[in-house]
C-alpha positions as semicolon CSV with decimal commas, in nm:
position;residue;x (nm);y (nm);z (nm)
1;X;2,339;2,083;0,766
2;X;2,463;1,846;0,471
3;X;2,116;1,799;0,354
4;X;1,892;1,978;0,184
5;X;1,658;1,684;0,090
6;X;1,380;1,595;0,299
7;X;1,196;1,274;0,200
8;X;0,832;1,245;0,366
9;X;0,732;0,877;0,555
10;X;0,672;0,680;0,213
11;X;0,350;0,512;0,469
12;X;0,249;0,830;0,507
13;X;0,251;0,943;0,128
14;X;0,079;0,608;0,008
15;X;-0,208;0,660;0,277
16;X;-0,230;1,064;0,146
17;X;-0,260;0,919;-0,207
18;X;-0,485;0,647;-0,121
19;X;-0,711;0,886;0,093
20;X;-0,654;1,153;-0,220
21;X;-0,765;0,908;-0,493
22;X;-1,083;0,808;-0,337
23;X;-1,218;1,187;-0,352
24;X;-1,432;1,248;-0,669
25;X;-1,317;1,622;-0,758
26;X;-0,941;1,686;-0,803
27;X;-0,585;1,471;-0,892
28;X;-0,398;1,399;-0,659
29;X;-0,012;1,366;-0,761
30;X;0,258;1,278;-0,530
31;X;0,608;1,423;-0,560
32;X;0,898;1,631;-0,450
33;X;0,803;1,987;-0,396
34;X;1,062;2,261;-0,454
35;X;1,120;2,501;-0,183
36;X;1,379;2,833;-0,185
37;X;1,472;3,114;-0,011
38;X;1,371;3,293;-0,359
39;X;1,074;3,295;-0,651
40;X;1,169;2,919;-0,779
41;X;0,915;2,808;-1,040
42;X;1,203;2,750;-1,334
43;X;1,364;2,481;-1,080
44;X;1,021;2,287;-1,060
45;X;1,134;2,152;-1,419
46;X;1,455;2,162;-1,331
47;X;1,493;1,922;-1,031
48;X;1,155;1,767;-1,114
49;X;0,948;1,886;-0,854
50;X;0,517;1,885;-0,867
51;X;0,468;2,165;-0,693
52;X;0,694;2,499;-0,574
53;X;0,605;2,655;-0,189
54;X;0,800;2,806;0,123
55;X;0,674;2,634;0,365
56;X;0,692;2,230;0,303
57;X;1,024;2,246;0,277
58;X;1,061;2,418;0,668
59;X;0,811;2,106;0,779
60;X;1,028;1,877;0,657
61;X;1,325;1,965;0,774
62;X;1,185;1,999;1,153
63;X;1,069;1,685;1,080
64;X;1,380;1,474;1,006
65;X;1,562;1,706;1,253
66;X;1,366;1,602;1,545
67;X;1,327;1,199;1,328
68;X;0,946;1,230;1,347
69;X;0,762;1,080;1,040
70;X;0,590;1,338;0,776
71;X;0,430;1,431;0,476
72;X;0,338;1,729;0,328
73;X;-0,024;1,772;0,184
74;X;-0,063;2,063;-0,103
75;X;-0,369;2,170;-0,282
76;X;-0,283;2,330;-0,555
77;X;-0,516;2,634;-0,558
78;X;-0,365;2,931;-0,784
79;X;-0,131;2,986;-1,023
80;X;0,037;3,295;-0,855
81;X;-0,341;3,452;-0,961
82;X;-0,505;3,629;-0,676
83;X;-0,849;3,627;-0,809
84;X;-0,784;3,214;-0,872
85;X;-0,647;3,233;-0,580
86;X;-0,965;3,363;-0,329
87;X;-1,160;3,169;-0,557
88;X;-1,035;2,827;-0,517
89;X;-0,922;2,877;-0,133
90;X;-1,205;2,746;0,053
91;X;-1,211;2,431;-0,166
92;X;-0,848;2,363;-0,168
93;X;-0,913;2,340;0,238
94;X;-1,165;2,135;0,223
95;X;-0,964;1,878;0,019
96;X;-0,658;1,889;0,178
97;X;-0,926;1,803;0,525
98;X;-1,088;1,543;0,314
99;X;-0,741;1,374;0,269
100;X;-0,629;1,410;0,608
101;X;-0,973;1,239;0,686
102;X;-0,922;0,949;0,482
103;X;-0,588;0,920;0,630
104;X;-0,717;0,853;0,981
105;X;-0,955;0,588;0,866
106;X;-0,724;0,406;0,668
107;X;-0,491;0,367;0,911
């Protein structure tokens, strides 16, 4: 594969930060997210990414592989902090639903 750049359905993103900016808790800040087969947080500055995860990048590329529309929604929940991490889980879900919600009734 000659790519290793994924862009999401711009639609797509401007209905997730439509839907995002409507909630009263939380930013919502679209962007590229980094992805890597290893621990990558010094190429977030590098390349400019928002966010760094192993898994958007894998959606993404199924995605334009099979030319079916996408975009990724994060919630930020930790900073590699397992006690940040169970404590912010359950309301990171929640947004990332509340988004996804909005989504649907904009379209």
């Amino acid at each position: 594969m000659k790519t290793s750049v994924f862009p999401a359905n711009p639609k797509l993103v401007d209905l997730a930060v439509k839907s995002g900016r409507r909630l009263r808790k939380g930013k919502t800040v679209p962007g590229k997210i980094i992805s890597g087969d290893r621990f990558c947080f010094s190429l977030k500055a590098i390349l400019g990414g928002v966010a760094v995860d192993a898994e958007s990048a894998a959606v993404g590329q199924t995605a334009f592989l099979n030319k079916v529309p996408y975009v990724v929604i994060r919630t930020i929940s930790d900073q590699n902090n397992l006690e940040q991490f169970r404590k912010f889980l359950k309301p990171a879900a929640l947004r990332s639903q509340y988004i996804v919600l909005g989504m649907l009734k904009l379209l």
